[in-house]
N, C-alpha and C positions, 0 to 999 in steps of 0.2 A: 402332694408335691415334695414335701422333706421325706417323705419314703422313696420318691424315685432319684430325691438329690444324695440322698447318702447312700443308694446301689449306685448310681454314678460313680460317686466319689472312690466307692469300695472296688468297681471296676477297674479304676485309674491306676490305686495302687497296686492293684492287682498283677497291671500292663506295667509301673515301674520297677516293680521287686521280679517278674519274669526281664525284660533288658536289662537290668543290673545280671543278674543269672547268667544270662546269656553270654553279658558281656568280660563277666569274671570266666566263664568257660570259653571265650574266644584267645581273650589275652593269654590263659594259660597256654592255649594252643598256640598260639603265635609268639608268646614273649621269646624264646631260644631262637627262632627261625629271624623275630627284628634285630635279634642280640647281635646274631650272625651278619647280619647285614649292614649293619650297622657299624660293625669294625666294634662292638665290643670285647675287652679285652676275654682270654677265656681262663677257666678258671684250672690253678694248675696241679696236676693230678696229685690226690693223694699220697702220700708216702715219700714224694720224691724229693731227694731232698734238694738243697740249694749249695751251690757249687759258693767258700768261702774265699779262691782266689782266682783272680782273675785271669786274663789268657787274652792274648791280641789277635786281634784278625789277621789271618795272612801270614801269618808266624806258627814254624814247624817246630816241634817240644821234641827236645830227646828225654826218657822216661827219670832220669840224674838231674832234672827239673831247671835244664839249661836250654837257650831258643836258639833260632837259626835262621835267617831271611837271607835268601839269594838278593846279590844286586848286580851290578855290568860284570858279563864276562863270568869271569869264573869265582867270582868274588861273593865272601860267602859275611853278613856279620853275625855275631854272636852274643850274648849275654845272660841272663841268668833271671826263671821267671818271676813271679808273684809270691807262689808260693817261700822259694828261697829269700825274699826279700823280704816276705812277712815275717820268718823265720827267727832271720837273724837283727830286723830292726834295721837302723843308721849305720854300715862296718866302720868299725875303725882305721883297717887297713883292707887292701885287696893285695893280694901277691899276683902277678898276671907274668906272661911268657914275655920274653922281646921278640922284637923284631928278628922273624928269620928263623923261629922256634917251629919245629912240625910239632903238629896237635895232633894224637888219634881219635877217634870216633871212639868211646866209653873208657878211655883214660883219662890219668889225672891230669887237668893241665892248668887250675888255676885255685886259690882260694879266695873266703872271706875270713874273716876275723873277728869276733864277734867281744868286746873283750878281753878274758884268757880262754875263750875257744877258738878254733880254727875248724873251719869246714872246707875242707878239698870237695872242688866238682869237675865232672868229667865235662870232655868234650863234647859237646853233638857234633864234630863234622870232623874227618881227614884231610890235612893239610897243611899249608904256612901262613902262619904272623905275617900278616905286609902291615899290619898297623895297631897300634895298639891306643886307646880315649886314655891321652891324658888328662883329660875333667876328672873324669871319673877316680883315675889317681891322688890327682890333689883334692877332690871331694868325694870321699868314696860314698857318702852319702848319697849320691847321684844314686849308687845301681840299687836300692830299697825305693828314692822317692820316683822315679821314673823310669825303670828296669825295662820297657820295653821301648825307650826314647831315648835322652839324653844318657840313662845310665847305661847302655850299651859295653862291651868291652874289649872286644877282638874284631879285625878283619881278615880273615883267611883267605887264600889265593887256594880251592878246593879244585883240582885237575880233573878230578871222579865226581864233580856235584850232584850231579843228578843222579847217581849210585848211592852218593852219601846223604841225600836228602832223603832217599825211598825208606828209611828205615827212620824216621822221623814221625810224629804224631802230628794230626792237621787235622783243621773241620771237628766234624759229630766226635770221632775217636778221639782226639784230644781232650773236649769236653767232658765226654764219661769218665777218661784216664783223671782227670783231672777232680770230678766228684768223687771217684771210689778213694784217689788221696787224701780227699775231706772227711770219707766214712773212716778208711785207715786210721788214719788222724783220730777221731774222736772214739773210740775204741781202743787207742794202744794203751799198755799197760802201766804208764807213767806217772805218778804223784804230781811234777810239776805242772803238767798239763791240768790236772785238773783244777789250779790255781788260775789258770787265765782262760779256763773255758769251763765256768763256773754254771749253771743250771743249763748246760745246752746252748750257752752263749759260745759266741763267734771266736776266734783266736786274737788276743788284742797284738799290735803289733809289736816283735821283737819278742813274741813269746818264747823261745828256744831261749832265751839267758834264763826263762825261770829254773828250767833242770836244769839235775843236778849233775855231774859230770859222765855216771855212767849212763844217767839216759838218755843225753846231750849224743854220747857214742852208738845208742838202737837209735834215735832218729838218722841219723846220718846212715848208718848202715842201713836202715830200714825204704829211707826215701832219695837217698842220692848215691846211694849202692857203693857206698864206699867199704872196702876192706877195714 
C-alpha cells in the first residue's frame, strides 16, 4: 500500500511540474498578445531619442523656432516656441513691432533679451500688427513661462494665410524637426553647453546665458538662422 501511495503521489507531481510547464509556455505565448489588449503601454524603440522641448498641438513652427495659429478671418497669432524659451530663460525685455508694422515670413521682426544678449527671431507669417500682448510687455517672463498661452506676442492681419501657413511645420514633421534640434543641440561644439547638459542630462532652463558670447552667436545662427 506505501509503494502504491508514493507512485501516486510521484504521479501527481508529475501532472503538477507538466501544467506549470505548460502554463509558463502558454503565458509566454499569450503575454504580448494580453499586453496588446489590454492597452498596455508599449515599449519605446531603441535608440530613439526623447524630444527635450515641447511643441502644442494645433500650432504651426516656422524652422527660426517661432509658432503660428490661425484665428477669425485672416487673423494670424504668433509667439515664440519652447525651445526659444528654454533658451533664453525669464527675458528681461522683449522688443516687439507696433501696431501697423508689416512682418515677413523669415525676417527679422522681433527680439528677446536675455541679459547682455539679444536674440533677433524671425517671423513665421507675412503681414500686419493689428495687435500686440501687452502682458507679455510688462511681464516678459510670460513668453518663457507659457510661450504657447499667455505668453503669446503678435496678432497679424495675414491677407495670403493659407499661402503663409503652407510653409509651416505641423503634426509628425514638426516633431522630428523638433528631435533632430535636440540631437543638433547635444552634439554642437560648445563648452557652455556642456555645463548644463552634463552626463546626457537635459538642458536646464535659461541654458543659453551659460555661453559664452561667441557661442551665444552659432546658437542663434545655427537654430534661429539669424545673420
Amino acid at each position: 500500500m506505501q509503494g502504491d501511495l508514493y507512485a501516486t503521489k510521484g504521479a501527481e507531481y508529475l501532472l503538477v511540474i507538466a501544467y506549470l510547464l505548460l502554463l509558463v509556455a502558454t503565458l509566454k505565448f499569450l503575454g504580448p498578445r494580453l499586453a496588446h489588449a489590454f492597452g498596455a503601454p508599449a515599449r519605446r524603440p531603441a535608440g530613439r531619442p526623447t524630444p527635450w522641448f515641447a511643441l502644442a498641438d494645433g500650432y504651426l513652427f516656422h524652422q527660426g523656432h517661432a509658432w503660428a495659429t490661425p484665428g477669425d478671418g485672416d487673423l494670424v497669432t504668433v509667439g515664440v516656441d519652447d525651445f526659444a524659451a528654454q533658451l533664453v530663460g525669464a527675458p528681461e525685455a522683449l522688443e516687439l513691432p507696433g501696431v501697423g508694422t508689416d512682418v515677413r515670413q523669415g525676417a527679422r521682426a522681433w527680439s528677446l533679451r536675455a541679459g547682455d544678449r539679444t536674440l533677433p527671431m524671425l517671423s513665421p507669417v507675412d503681414g500686419r500688427v493689428v495687435a500686440v500682448n501687452q502682458a507679455v510687455l510688462d511681464a516678459p517672463h510670460l513668453a518663457a513661462d507659457d510661450p504657447y498661452g499667455a505668453g503669446w506676442l503678435l496678432k497679424v492681419r495675414a491677407p495670403d494665410r493659407k499661402v503663409t501657413l503652407r510653409n509651416l511645420l505641423s503634426g509628425e514633421l514638426a516633431t522630428v524637426w523638433m528631435r533632430q534640434t535636440a540631437e543638433r543641440l547635444r552634439t554642437l561644439p560648445t563648452g557652455g553647453l556642456g555645463v548644463v547638459m552634463a552626463d546626457g542630462g537635459v538642458p536646464v532652463r535659461g541654458f543659453g546665458r551659460a555661453l559664452a558670447p561667441d557661442e551665444w552667436d552659432v546658437v542663434a545662427r545655427e537654430f534661429f538662422l539669424t545673420d
